[in-house]
C-alpha positions as CSV (number, residue, x, y, z in Angstrom):
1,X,-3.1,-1.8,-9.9
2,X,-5.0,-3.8,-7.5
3,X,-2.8,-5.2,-4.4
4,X,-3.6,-7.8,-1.7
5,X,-2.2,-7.3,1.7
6,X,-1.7,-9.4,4.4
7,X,-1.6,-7.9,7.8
8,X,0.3,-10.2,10.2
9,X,2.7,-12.0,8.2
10,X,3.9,-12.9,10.8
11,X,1.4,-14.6,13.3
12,X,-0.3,-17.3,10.1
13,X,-3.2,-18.1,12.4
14,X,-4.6,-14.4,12.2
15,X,-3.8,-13.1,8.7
16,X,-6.1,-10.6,7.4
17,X,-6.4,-10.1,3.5
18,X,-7.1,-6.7,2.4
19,X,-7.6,-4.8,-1.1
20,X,-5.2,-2.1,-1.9
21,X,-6.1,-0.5,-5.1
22,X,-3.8,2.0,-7.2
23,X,-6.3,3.9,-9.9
24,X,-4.6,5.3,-12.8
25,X,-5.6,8.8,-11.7
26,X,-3.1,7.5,-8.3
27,X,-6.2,7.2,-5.7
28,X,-5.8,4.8,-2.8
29,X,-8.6,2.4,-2.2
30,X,-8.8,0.7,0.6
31,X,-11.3,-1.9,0.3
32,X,-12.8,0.1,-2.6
33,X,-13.3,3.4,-0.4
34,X,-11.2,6.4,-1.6
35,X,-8.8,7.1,0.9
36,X,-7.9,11.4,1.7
37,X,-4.6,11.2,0.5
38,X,-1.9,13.5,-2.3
39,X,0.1,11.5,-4.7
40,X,3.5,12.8,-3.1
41,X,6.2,11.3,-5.3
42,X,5.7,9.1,-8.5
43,X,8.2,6.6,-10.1
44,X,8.8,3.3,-12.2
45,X,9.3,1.2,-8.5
46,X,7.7,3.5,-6.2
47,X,4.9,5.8,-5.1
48,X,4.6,7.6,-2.1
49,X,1.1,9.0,-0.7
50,X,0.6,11.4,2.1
51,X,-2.4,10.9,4.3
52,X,-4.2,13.9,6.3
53,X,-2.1,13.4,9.5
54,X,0.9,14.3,7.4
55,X,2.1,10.4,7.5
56,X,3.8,8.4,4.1
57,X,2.2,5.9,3.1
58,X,4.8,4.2,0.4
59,X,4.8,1.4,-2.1
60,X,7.4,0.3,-3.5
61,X,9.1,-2.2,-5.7
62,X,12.3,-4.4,-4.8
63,X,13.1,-7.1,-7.7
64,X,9.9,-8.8,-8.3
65,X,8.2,-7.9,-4.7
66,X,5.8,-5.3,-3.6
67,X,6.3,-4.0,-0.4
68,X,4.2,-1.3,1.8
69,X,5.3,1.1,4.4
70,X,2.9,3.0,6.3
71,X,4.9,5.4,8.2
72,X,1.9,6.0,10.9
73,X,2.5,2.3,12.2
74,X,5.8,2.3,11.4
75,X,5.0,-0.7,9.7
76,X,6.6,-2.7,6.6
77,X,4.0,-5.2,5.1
78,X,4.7,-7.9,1.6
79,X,2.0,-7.1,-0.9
80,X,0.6,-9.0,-4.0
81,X,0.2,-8.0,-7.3
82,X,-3.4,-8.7,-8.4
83,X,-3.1,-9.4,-12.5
């Protein structure tokens, strides 16, 4: 699954696009480079990584939206689905 997200929803004039990508084996890319994280906890509507500090890094689904939470910036960001 490949994901775009954009960092600063918030402030328009500054949005930064970047590629998430979810590989079938449940690696995290990000842009293309394979992030140190363990596949924690695997469902239908959510996944939830944990980095080498210990931090989640969770993605989840809600109705038709992705959403991403990286719990080392306490930080919720809207992600889109790349088909």
């Amino acid at each position: 699954m490949m994901f775009s997200l954009v960092n600063g929803i918030t402030q328009k004039k500054n949005q930064t696009k970047v590629t998430l990508t979810i590989t079938p084996n449940f690696e995290l890319l990000i842009p293309g480079k394979k992030q140190p994280v363990a596949a924690l906890n695997i469902l239908p509507h959510r996944i939830v990584f944990l980095d080498q500090l210990g931090y989640e890094i969770v993605f989840e689904q809600k109705d038709q939206q992705f959403y991403y939470f990286d719990e080392a910036e306490d930080a919720v960001y809207e992600i889109f689905k790349h088909i």
